[in-house]
VEXMIFI-254235 format. One line per field, with one value per residue (C-alpha): x, y, z negated; residue in one letter; residue number from 1. Coordinates in Angstrom, 2 decimals, padded with zeros to 5 digits, always signed. Example, Ala and Ser with C-alpha at 12.3 -4.5 7.8 and 13.67 -1.06 7.14 Angstrom:
px <- +012.30	+013.67
py <- -004.50	-001.06
pz <- -007.80	-007.14
type <- a	s
seq <- 1	2
This chain:
px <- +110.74	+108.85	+107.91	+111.85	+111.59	+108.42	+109.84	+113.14	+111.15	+109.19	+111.81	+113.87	+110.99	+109.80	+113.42	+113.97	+110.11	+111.15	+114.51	+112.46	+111.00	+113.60	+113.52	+115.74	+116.29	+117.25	+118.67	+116.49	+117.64	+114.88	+113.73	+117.03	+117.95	+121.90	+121.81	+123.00	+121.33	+123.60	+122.89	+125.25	+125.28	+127.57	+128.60	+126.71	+128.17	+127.06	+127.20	+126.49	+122.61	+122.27	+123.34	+121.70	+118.65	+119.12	+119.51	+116.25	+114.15	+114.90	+114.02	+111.32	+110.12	+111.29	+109.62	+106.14	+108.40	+109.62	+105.80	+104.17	+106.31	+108.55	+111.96	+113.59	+112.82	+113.70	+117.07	+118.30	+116.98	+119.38	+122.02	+121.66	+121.31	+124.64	+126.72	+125.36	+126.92	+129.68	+130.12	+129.27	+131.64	+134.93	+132.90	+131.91	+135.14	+135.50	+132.50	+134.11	+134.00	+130.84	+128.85	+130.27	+129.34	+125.91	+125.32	+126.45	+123.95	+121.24	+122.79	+123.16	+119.17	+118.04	+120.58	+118.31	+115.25	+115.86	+117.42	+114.72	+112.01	+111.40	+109.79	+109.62	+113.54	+113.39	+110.79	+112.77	+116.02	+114.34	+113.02	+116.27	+118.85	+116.68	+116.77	+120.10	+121.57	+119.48	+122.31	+124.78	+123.01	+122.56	+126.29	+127.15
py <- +038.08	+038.01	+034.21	+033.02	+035.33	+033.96	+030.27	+031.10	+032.76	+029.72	+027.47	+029.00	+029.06	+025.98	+024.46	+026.61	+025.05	+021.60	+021.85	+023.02	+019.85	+017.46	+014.89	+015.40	+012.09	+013.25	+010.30	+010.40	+008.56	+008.16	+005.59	+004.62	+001.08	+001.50	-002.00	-004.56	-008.21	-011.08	-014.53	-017.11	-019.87	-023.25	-025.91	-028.61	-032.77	-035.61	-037.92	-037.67	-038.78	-036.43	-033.58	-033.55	-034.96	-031.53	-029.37	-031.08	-030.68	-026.79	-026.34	-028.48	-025.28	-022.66	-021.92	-021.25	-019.23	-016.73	-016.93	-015.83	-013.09	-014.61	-013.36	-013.21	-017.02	-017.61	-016.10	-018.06	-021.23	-019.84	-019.46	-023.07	-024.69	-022.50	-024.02	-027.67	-027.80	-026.16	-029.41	-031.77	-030.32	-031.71	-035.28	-035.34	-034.44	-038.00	-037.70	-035.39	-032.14	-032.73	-033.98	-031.44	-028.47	-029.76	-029.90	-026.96	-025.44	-026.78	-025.11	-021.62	-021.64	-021.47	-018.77	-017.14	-018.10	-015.90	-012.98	-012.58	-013.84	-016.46	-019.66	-021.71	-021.71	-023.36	-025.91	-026.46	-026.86	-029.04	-031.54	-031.99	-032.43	-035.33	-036.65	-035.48	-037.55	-040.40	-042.56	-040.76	-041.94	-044.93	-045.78	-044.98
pz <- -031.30	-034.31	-034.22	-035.10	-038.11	-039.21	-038.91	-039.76	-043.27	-044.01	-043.69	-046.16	-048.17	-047.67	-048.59	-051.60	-052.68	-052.88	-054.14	-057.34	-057.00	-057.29	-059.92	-062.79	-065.40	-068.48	-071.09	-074.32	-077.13	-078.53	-075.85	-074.87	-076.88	-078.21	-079.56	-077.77	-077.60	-079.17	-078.96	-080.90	-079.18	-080.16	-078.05	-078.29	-078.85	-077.79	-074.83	-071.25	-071.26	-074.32	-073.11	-070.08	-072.12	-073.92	-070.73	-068.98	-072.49	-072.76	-068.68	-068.67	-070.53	-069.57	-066.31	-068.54	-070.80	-067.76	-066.21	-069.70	-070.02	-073.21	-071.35	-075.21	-075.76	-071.20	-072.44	-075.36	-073.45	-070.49	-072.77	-074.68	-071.20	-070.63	-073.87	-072.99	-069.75	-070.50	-072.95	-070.00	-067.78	-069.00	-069.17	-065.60	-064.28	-062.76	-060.76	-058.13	-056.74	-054.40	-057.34	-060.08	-056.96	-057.01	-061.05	-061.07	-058.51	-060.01	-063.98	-062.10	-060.84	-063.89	-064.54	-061.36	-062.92	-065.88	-064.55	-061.62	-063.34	-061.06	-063.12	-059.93	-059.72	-062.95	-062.60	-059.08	-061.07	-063.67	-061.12	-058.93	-061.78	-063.55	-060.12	-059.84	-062.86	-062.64	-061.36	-063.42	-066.56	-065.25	-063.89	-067.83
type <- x	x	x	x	x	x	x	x	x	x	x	x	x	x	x	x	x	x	x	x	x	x	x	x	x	x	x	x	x	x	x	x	x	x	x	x	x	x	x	x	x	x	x	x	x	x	x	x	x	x	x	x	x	x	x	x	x	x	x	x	x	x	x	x	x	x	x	x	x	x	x	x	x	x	x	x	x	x	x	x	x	x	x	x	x	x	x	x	x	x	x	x	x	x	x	x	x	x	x	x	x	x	x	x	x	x	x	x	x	x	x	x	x	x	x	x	x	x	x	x	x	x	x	x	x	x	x	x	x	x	x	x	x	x	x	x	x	x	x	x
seq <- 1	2	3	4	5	6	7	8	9	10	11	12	13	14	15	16	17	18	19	20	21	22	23	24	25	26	27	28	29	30	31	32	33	34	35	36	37	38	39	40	41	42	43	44	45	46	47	48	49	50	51	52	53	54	55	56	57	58	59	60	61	62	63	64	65	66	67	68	69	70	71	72	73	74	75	76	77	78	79	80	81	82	83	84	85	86	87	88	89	90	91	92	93	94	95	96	97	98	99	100	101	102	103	104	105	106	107	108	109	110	111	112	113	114	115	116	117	118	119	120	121	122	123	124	125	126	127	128	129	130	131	132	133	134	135	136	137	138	139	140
């Protein structure tokens, strides 16, 4: 009889113990940044070979940049690559869907690169578009 009361006792106890425990996060500004990062960015000119010249010159970089820990400089490389293919896109139209799908995988991995940290994405992404617009250039 007295054994239920006894578990029934330090179960109550034992409940009300780690409810005191429970981890409270508390917003400090102090610590808290309330300024938001801006990065200007223009759209770039030029032709074709340029501006992918431009896109493979900033990722040919950027994979050290993400590995060493320089996300500031990984992020307005990310968004430069961003504002150079956005002026490539209306050039390329006439390539076709397939081959505008697969530019545009290649842009976004180095989007991934950035945002996970992963400096193998760009290095990958690096390698396959020069491969990638090796005829392009060529073609004219």
């Amino acid at each position: 009889m007295r054994r239920p009361i006894v578990v029934c006792v330090l179960t109550t106890a034992s409940v009300s113990l780690l409810a005191g425990c429970a981890t409270t996060i508390e917003s400090d500004s102090a610590t808290a940044s309330t300024t938001p990062a801006s990065t200007t960015t223009t759209i770039p000119r030029g032709t074709v070979a340029e501006l992918f010249g431009a896109i493979l010159a900033l990722g040919g970089g950027l994979g050290n940049d993400i590995a060493s820990g320089e996300m500031q400089t990984a992020r307005a490389k990310l968004a430069d690559i961003r504002a150079t293919w956005q002026a490539i896109t209306p050039q390329i139209t006439d390539l076709g869907e397939e081959v505008n799908d697969d530019l545009q995988r290649l842009v976004t991995l180095y989007s991934t690169a950035v945002e996970r940290k992963r400096p193998a994405d760009a290095d990958k992404a690096t390698r396959f578009l020069d491969l990638a617009i090796e005829p392009i250039i060529a073609g004219g």
